[in-house]
C-alpha positions in Angstrom: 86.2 101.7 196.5 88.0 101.7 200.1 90.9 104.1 199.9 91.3 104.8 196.7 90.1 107.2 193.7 87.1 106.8 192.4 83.1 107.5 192.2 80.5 108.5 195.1 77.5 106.8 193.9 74.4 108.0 195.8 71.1 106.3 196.2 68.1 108.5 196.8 66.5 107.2 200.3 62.7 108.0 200.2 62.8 104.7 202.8 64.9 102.0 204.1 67.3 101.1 201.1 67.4 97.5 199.7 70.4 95.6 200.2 70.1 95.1 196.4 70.4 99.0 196.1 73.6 98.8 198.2 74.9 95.7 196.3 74.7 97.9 192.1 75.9 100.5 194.1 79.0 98.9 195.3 79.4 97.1 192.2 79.2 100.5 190.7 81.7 102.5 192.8 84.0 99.4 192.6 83.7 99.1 188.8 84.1 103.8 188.4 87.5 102.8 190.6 91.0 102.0 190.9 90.4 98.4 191.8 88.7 98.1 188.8 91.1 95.9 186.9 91.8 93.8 190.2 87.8 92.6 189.8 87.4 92.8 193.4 87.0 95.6 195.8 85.7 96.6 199.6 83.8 99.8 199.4 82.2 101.7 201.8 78.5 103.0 202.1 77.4 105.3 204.5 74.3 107.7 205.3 74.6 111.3 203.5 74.9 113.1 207.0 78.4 110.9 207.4 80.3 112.5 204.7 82.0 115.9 205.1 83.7 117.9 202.8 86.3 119.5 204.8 88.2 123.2 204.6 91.5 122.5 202.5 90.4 119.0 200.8 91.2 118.4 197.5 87.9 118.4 194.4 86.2 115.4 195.3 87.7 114.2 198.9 85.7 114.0 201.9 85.6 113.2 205.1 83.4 110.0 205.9 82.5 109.7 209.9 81.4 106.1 210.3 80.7 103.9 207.5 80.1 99.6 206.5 82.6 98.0 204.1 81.2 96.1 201.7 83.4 93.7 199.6 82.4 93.3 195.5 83.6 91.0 192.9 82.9 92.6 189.7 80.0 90.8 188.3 79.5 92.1 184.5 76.2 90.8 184.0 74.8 93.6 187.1 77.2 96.1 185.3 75.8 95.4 181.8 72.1 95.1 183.7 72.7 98.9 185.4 74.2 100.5 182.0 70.9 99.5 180.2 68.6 100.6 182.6 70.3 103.5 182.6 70.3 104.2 179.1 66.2 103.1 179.1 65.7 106.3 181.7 67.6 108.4 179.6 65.2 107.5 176.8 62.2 107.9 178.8 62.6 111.6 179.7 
């Protein structure tokens, strides 16, 4: 979520990716956050050649150039939707 701790979620870009993609990811970032327990949250997404990590910053900080701010309510149901699927890849490997 937008300035506070939490996740970098990363979606692999073989093409254009889906504003669905961008949507679980956001909800995904928001949920791995702060905001968490506020059930809303703006995050921002970016391309990977945006984000820095810069001489001195701390484990996990970096340094995002230009980025969109997405805002989230917390929907459980795409949480709960993503945690399955998750575990279902896990199981397939």
């Amino acid at each position: 979520a937008k300035d506070v701790p939490g996740a970098h979620v990363l979606l692999r870009q073989d093409s254009r990716v889906s504003e669905v993609s961008i949507r679980e990811a956001a909800q995904l970032a928001a949920y791995l956050s702060s905001k968490r327990s506020e059930g809303r949250a703006e995050v921002i997404y970016t391309p990977l050649k945006y984000v820095k990590k810069m001489a001195g910053m701390g484990p996990g900080q970096v340094k995002v150039q230009k980025h969109e701010t997405l805002t989230v309510k917390l929907d459980s149901g795409i949480l709960k939707r993503l945690a399955k699927n998750h575990r279902q890849g896990y199981e397939n490997t």
